[in-house]
N, C-alpha and C positions, 0 to 999 in steps of 0.2 A: 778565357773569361767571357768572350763575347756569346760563346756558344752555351754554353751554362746559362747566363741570361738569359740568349733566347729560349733555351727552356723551362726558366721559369716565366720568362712572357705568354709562351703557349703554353703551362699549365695552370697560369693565369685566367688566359683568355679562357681555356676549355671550363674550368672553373665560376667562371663570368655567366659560359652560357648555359651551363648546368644549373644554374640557378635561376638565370630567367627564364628558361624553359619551365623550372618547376614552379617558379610563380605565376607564368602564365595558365599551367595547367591548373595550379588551385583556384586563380581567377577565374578561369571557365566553369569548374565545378562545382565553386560559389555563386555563380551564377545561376549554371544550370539548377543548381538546389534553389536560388530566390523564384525561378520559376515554378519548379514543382509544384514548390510550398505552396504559392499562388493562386497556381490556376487548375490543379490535379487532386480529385476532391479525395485524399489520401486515408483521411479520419474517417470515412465513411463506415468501412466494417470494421473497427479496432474498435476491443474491450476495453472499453472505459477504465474497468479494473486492475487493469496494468500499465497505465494514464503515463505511471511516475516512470515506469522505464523507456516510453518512449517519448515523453513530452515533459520533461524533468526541470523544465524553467517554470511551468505552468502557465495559465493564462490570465494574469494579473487578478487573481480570486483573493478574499481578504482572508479567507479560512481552508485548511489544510485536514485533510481526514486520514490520519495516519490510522495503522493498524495491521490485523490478521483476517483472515477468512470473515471474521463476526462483524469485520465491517464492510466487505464486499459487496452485501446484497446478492448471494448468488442464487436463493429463490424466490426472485422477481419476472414478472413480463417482462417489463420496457424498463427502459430508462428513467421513464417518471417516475417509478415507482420506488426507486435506490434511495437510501438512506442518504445521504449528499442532497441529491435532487428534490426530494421531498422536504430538508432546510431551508432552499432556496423560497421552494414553493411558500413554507410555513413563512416565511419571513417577507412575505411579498416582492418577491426576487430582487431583494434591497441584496442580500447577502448572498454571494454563489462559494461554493465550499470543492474546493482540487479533491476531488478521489485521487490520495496516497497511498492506500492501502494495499496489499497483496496478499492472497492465499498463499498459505501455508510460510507465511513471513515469522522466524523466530525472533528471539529477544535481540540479538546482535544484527539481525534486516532493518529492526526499527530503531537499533540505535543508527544503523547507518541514513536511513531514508530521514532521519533527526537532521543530522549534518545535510543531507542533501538539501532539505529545507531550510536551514538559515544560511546553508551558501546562495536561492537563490527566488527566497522572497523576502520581502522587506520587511524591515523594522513593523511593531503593530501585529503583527499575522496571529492568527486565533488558530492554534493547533488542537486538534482533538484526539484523543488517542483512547477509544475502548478499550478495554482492560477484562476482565473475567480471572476469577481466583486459579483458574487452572495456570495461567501464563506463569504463578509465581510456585506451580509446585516444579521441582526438579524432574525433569522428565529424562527418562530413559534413554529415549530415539534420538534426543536432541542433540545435535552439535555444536562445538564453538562456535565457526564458521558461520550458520546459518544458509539456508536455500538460496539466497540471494547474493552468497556473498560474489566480488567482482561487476555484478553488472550494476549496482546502484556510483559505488565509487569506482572503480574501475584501476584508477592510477593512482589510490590516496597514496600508496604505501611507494610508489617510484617516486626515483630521481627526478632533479630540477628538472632535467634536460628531457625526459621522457614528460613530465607533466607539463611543461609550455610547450611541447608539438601536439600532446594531446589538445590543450588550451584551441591550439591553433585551430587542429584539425575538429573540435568542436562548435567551430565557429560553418561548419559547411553544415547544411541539411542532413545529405544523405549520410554523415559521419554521425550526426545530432540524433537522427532520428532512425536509426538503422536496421530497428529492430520493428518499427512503424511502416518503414518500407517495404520492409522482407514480407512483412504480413499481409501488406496490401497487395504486393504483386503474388502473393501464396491467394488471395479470395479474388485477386482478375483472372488468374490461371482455372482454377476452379471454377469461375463463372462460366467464363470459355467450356470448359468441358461438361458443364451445367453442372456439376456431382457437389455444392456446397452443402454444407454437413449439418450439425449441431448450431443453431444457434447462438447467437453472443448470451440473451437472457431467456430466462428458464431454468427449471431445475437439470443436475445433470445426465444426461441421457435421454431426455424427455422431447418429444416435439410438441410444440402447439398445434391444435388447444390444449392447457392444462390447467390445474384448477389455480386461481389467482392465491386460494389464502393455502400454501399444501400445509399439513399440519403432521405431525408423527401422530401414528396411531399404535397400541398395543399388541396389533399382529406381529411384528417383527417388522421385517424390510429395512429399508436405510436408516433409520432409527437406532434399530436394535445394533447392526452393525457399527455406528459410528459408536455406540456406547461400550460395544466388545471392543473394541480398540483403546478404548479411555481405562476398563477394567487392566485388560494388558499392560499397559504403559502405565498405569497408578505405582507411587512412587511412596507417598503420602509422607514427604519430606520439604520442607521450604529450598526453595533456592535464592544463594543470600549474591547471586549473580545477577537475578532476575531482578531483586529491589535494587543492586546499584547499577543495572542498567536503566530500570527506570530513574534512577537519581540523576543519572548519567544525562540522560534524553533534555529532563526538566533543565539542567545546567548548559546546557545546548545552545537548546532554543532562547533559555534566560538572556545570553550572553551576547547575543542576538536583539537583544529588545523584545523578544515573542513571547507568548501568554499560550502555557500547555495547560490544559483541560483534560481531565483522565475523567473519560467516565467509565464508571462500574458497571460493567454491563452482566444480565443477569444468568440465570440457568434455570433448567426446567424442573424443579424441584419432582414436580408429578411424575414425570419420565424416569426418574433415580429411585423414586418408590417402587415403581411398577418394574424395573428393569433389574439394579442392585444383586448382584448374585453372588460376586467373589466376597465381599462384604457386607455388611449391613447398610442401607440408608442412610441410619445415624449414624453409623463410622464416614460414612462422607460429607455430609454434611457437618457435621463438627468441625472435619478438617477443610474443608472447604470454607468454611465460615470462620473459620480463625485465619485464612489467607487472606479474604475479603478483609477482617479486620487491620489484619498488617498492612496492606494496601493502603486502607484508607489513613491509618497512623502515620505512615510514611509520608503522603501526601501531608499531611497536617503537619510534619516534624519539618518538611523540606517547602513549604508556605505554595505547596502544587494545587493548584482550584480543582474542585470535581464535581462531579453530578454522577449521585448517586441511586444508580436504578436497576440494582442488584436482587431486590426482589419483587420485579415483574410479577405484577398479578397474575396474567393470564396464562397457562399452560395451552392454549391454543394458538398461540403467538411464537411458537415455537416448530423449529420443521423436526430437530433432534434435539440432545440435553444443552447445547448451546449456540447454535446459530436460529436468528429469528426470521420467520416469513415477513409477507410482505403486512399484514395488518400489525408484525413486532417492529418492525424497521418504523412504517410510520410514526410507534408511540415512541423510539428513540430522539426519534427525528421534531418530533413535538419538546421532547428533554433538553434537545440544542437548541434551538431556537428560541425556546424560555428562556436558559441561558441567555443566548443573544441579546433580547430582547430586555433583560433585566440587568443587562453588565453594558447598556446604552449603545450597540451594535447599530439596531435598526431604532 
C-alpha cells in the first residue's frame, strides 16, 4: 500500500513539475513576444494586403475592407495611394479603414474573413465588401474550400480541447503573428545578402520607376491575358452559392451589431469590346448585367446598404476588364467616403 502511494506521489510530483516547467516556458515566450512586439520594427516590410493573416485583431480602425484582388490595390506606388488609405485621406484621417482583403480570396475566404471580423472587432464596425458581377457567376476553377481556407480560421472546426490550447497559445506573439514573423526574418535575411526582390507596391513584376496611372492598352500584354482567362473559365451560369454566401456574410456581421456595405464595383466595358472573341460583347454584357441586377436585388431583398459604381465612366481607370489603377481606386475611395460622410461617420 505504501509503495503504490508513493508512486503515485511521484507521479504526482513528476506531473506538478511538468507543468510548471511548461508555464514557465509560455511565460518567457510571452514575454519574449511582449518584447519583440515592442521594440522590433517587425511591420516594416509586410504587405499591407495580407494585414488580416498576420494582424487578425486589427488595430482598433472603425472600418474593415473585406474582399478579392479589386480590392488590394495592386497597381499602386505607395501605400498612399491604396484604396483604404486614400478613405482615410478622403475623410480627413477621421476614419482609418483595416485592409481585410486578399488576392485571389473566393466566396467561402470571405465568408470566413466575415467571421473573423465579428469575432474581433466591435459592435458599430463599417464593413465594406466590393463585389463585381463576376464573383456571382459559377465559376469553373472554383473550389468549395477556397485559397485561404485554414489559415484565416484555423481550429473553427476542432474540439473544445484543441480550440482553448489554440486560444491559449494565441495569446503569444510569435504564435499570433507567425506568419508576420516568418516574413520578416525571410526580408532581414535577404537584406543581409542584399538580393531583396520585387517590391511590396507596384505592378507585378515591375520595378520602379513605373508609370503612376498603368492603364490596359489594345496591344495585348496583361490585359489581354487576364481576359483569356475570364473567356476560359466563362460559365455564364448564376451561382445560387454565391448569393447565400453573400446573405450568409450580411447575417454575420448583422449578428454582431455591424453594418456591411457591398459595393458594386465596376468593369471595363471598353476592354470586352475591344477583346470579346469566344462570344459577343452583348452575350456578356447581358449576362453580366443581369448578375449586377441580382446583386443588387438581393441586397434590397436582405435590407444590405450599397454603393453602387458598377458603371465607372472611365475606361482609363482601369489596368484590365476589372481591377482599377490607382486614378480608379481613388474614385472608389471618393464612393466610400461619401458614404461615410453622408451615414454621419465623420
Amino acid at each position: 500500500m505504501n509503495l503504490t502511494n508513493g508512486k503515485r506521489g511521484s507521479l504526482a510530483l513528476f506531473w506538478m513539475k511538468g507543468l510548471l516547467l511548461a508555464a514557465l516556458l509560455y511565460c518567457g515566450v510571452f514575454a519574449a513576444g511582449l518584447a519583440f512586439e515592442a521594440f522590433v520594427p517587425w511591420r516594416r516590410d509586410l504587405d499591407p494586403r495580407r494585414e488580416i493573416l498576420w494582424n487578425p485583431q486589427g488595430n482598433g480602425e472603425r472600418c474593415v475592407l473585406l474582399g478579392d484582388s479589386v480590392s488590394c490595390s495592386l497597381f499602386v506606388e505607395s501605400l498612399d495611394q491604396t484604396l483604404w488609405r486614400r478613405v482615410q485621406t478622403l475623410t480627413g484621417n477621421r476614419i482609418a479603414v483595416f485592409p481585410g482583403a486578399l488576392s485571389g480570396a473566393q466566396m467561402s475566404d470571405l465568408r470566413e474573413m466575415a467571421t473573423l471580423v465579428s469575432w474581433n472587432w466591435p459592435k458599430g464596425t463599417v464593413v465594406f465588401l466590393p463585389m463585381n458581377p463576376i464573383r456571382l457567376m459559377t465559376r469553373s476553377e472554383e473550389g468549395k474550400l477556397g485559397n485561404y481556407y485554414s489559415h484565416l480560421l484555423p481550429y473553427s472546426d476542432a474540439s473544445w480541447v484543441t480550440r482553448v490550447c489554440h486560444k491559449a497559445a494565441s495569446k503569444v506573439f510569435f504564435v499570433r503573428n507567425h506568419e508576420a514573423v516568418s516574413q520578416f526574418l525571410s526580408f532581414e535575411l535577404a537584406r543581409l545578402k542584399k538580393s531583396l526582390g520585387q517590391p511590396v507596391f507596384g505592378p507585378p513584376g515591375e520595378q520602379p520607376p513605373f508609370s503612376q496611372s498603368v492603364v490596359w492598352n489594345r496591344s495585348g500584354g496583361y490585359a489581354w491575358r487576364r481576359f483569356q482567362d475570364f473567356e476560359r473559365f466563362f460559365t455564364g451560369e448564376l451561382s445560387q452559392d454565391a448569393l447565400a454566401d453573400t446573405a450568409a456574410i450580411h447575417e454575420t456581421l448583422q449578428s454582431r451589431g455591424m453594418r456591411l456595405v457591398v459595393l458594386l464595383s465596376p468593369l471595363n466595358r471598353e476592354l470586352i469590346l475591344a477583346y470579346a472573341k469566344k462570344r459577343s460583347a452583348q452575350d456578356y454584357f447581358s449576362f453580366l448585367d443581369s448578375l449586377h441586377e441580382t446583386l443588387l436585388a438581393l441586397c434590397r431583398e436582405r435590407g444590405i446598404e450599397t454603393i453602387d459604381v458598377y458603371s465607372l465612366p472611365s475606361s482609363d481607370w482601369f489596368v484590365d476588364f476589372m481591377h482599377t489603377n490607382a486614378p480608379g481606386d481613388l474614385e472608389l475611395a471618393r464612393q466610400m467616403a461619401a458614404w461615410l460622410r453622408d451615414n454621419g461617420y465623420v
